[in-house]
Every structure is written in structure tokens, then in C-alpha cells.
N, C-alpha and C positions, 0 to 999 in steps of 0.2 A: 188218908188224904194228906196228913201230914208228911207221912215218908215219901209220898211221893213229890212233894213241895220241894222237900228236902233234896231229891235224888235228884230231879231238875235242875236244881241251885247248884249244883254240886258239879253237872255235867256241862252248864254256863261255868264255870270258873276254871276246870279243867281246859275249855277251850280255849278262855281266854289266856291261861298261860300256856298253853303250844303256841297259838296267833304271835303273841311278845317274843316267844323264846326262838322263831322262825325268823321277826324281823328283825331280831339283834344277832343272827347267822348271816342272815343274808347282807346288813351292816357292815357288818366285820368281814367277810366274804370280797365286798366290792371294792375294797380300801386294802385287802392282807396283800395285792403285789407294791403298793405304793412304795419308794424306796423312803419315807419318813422325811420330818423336818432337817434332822440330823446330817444326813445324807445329803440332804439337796445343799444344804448349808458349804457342804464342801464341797460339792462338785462348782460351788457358785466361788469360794476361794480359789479352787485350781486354776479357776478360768482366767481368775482374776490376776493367779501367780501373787497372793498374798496370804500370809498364816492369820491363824485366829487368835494370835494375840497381838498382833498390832490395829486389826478390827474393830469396830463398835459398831453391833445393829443393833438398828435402828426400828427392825419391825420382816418378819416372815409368816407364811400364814398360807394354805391350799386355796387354787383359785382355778376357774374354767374358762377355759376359751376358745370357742367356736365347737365345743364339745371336748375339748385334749384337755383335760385335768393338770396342774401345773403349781410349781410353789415361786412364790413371789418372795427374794430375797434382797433386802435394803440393807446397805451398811455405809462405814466411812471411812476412809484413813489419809491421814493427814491433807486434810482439806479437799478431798474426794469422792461425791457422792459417788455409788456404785447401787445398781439394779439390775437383777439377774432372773427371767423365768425359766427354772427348771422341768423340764417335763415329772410329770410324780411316778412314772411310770420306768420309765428306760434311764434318767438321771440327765439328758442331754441337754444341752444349755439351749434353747428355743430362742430368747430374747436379750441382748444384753445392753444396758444404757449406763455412760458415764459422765460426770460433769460437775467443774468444779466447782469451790465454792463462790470464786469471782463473778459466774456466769449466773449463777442462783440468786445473784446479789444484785447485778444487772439489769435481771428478769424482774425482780420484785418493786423496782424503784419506776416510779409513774414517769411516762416520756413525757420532753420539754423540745418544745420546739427551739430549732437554733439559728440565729442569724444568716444571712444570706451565706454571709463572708466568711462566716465557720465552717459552713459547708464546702463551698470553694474551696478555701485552704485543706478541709477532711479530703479533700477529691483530688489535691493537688499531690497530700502528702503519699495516697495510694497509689499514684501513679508509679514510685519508687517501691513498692509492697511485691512481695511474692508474684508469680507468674500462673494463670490458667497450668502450666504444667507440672508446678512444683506443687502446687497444692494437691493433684491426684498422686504425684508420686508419694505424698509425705499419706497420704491414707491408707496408699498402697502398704506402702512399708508398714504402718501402723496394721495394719490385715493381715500381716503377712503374706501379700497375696504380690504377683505380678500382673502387665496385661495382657500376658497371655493366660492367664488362669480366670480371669471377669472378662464380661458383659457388660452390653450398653452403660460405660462410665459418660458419666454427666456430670457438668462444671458448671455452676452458675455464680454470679458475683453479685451481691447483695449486702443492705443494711440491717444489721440486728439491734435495737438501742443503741443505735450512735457506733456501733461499731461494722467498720467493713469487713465480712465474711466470703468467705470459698464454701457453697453448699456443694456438698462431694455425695455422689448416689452410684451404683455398683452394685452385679451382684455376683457372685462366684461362679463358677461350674456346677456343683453343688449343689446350687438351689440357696445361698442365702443372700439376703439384703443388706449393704452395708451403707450407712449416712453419716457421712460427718460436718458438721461446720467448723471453718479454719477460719483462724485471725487471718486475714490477708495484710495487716500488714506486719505481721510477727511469724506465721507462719504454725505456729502453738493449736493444738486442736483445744475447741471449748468444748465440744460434747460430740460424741458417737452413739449411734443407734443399729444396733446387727438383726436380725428376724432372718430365721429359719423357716423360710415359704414353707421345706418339704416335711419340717417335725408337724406343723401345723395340718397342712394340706391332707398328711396320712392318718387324722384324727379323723377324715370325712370318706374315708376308703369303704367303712362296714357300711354306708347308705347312698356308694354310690353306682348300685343297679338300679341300671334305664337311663344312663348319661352319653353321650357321644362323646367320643375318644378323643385325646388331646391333637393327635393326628387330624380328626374331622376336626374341632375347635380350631386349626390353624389352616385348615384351608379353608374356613369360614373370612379368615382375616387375612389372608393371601388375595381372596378375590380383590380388595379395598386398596392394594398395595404393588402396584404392575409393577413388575420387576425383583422382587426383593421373594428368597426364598423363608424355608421352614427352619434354615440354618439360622435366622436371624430375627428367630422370635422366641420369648421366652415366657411359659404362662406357668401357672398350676389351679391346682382345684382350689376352690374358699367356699364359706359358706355366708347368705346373708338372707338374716330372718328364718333359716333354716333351709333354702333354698340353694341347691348347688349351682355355683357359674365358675367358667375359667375368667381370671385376670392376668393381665401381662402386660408387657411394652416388649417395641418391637424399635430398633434403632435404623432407619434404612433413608439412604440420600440426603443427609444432615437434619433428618425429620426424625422426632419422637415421636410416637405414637402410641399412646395408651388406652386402653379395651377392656372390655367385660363380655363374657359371651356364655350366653345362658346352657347350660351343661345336658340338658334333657331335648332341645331343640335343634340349638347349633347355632341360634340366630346373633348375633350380633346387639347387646342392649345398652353398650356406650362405649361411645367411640372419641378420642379427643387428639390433637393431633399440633406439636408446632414446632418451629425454626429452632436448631442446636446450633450451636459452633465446638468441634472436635478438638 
């Protein structure tokens, strides 16, 4: 009775380390194409056109988003925050955000309201400030991109903590999205924001059988829009809640028009729509 207590015991314990030694294969398995912290560290320098000895990060670390695995890389140089998501996979730069330390400093100090005549005088001194058109140029250039290579560029003029801004929004040929806000009256970029719709988008590729085609998706949003073709819209796949939709803006007759359109249906699930000036 005993041996076989024993022999029991013996064949629980033997399983149990197959069961561990299976899930730390398959652990190691799911992670052995990642290109490493190391890697992504650089490919987030290249981007940046800066070496690792004039750098100081601040913090890197594996991260997911909308299912595409990714390393989040912070750093600084001379008074420059920099944030970089690198896909963990391919090495691509997916996201990248810069912005100094003035603008950080800006951000964090509580707004004060200002006199009538402060304002006035702020609204008089803009009126001499950068132009709607030099501020898309200076993004451009900063992009390296021209207008013939983007898409529905958007110019709006606004306050950020007492300061007058140029929000700049664009997106490549490509597939990626670029955002800046400019000093309008200096002309000096505070911060830029880039996202790669299609690094991201291709992370939702393995789950999307039973979705109607971006083709169908834009004659869905063609109906809504008399006149204006397939040439002048721009979407991709996302995901939200787990749930696939197309989003996009579509730029047609001085009208912006922003959309979500459910990817399995076709139908249309938000629609928004207002006045630009070019």
C-alpha cells in the first residue's frame, strides 16, 4: 500500500515539472522574436539622430497596445524630453513625442486668469506672429515631408496657457499621423506627436476575418458625402474594446469630417463633421 502511495506521489511530481518546464518554453517562445530593450533603445536614438552618450533615460520597459507589443522609450538631451514607441517585434518606430522643457513647465503651473487688456494687447501682438501658412510649412519641413506627399493638413489657431499656438495635423502617404503645436508668435515648435496608423492597424490583421473591406467601409461614407470620391478619404482598421472598426477623416468642400465605421457591418457608428479654412 505503501509503494503505491509512493509510486502516486512520484507520478503527481513528475507532472508537475513537465506542466512548468512546458510553460517556461512556451514563455521564452513568445518573447525569443522580440528585438530586446537594447535594440529598441537604438532604433529610438536613430530616430532621434542623437548618440547614447549625450542621452539620459529616464525609463524603457515592454508595453501593449491594441494587441502590437511595443517598448516605450524616455529619455533627455539638453533640455529635451523625447518618447519613442518601438514595435518589439520589427524595431519600427510606431510613436514618437518630443517637447521641451519650457513647455513641461508651462503645463504644470496652475492657470491665472488675465486682465481684459492683457488679452487684447496678447491678440494684438499675434496679429504680427507667423502666418496659417508658415506654420504648416515649418512642420512640413520638420517631417520632412512636402504637400504633395500628406493629406488632409489642418491649421487651427489657439491658446495653450497664455500662449498663442498653430495646431498642425497631417498625415503622410504612408499611413502616419503627424501633430504639432507651433509658437504662433515665434514660429519655434513646442511639441510633436507622429503615430503610425499602419504599424498599429497590422497588429489587428490575424483577427480580422468577417470584416468588410476598406473599399466597402468607404462607400459606406461616400453615401454621407455627394460629391467627394474614395480619393479623398483616408481610414485604417483599430481596435476598441476588442471590437474591429474603420476610423478616418475625409477632407471634402472646406468640411472635415471625422467617422468610425463598424468593420463587421459596414454601418456607420460616429460621424462628426465641421468648417476648415485651407
Amino acid at each position: 500500500m505503501n509503494m503505491n502511495k509512493k509510486l502516486i506521489a512520484s507520478l503527481f511530481a513528475s507532472a508537475a515539472l513537465l506542466s512548468l518546464s512546458a510553460c517556461q518554453n512556451q514563455s521564452s517562445s513568445s518573447t525569443a522574436s522580440y528585438i530586446g530593450i537594447d535594440a529598441a533603445k537604438e532604433a529610438a536614438l536613430a530616430a532621434a539622430g542623437i548618440s547614447s552618450d549625450q542621452v539620459s533615460f529616464s525609463s524603457a520597459g515592454l508595453d501593449n497596445k491594441n494587441g502590437t507589443f511595443y517598448y516605450e522609450i524616455n529619455f533627455s538631451e539638453n533640455g529635451i524630453e523625447y518618447e519613442y514607441d518601438i514595435d518589439a517585434i520589427t524595431g519600427v518606430v510606431i510613436e514618437e513625442k518630443k517637447e521641451t522643457e519650457s513647455a513641461i513647465e508651462a503645463a504644470s503651473q496652475p492657470e491665472t486668469s488675465q486682465p481684459s487688456d492683457a488679452v487684447s494687447s496678447q491678440a494684438q501682438s499675434s496679429s504680427s506672429a507667423i502666418t496659417e501658412e508658415k506654420a504648416r510649412s515649418i512642420a512640413l519641413s520638420h517631417a520632412g515631408l512636402t504637400e504633395e506627399n500628406v493629406s488632409f493638413v489642418k491649421v487651427k489657431k489657439d491658446f495653450d496657457d497664455g500662449i498663442s499656438v498653430f495646431e498642425v495635423e497631417f498625415y503622410s502617404s504612408d499611413g502616419v499621423e503627424y501633430q504639432y503645436d507651433i509658437n504662433a508668435d515665434t514660429g519655434s515648435i513646442i511639441n510633436y506627436d507622429q503615430e503610425n496608423k499602419t504599424s498599429l492597424s497590422a497588429g489587428n490583421s490575424s483577427s480580422s476575418s468577417g470584416t468588410v473591406s476598406e473599399d466597402q467601409a468607404k462607400q459606406s461614407v461616400l453615401e454621407r458625402i455627394p460629391g467627394a470620391s474614395a480619393a479623398d478619404i483616408y481610414l485604417y482598421l483599430d481596435s476598441d474594446d476588442g471590437r474591429l472598426e474603420y476610423e478616418g477623416q475625409v477632407i471634402y468642400d472646406n468640411t472635415k469630417y471625422e467617422f468610425k465605421v463598424d468593420a463587421y457591418s459596414g454601418s456607420i457608428i460616429e460621424w462628426e463633421a465641421e468648417s476648415i479654412r485651407r
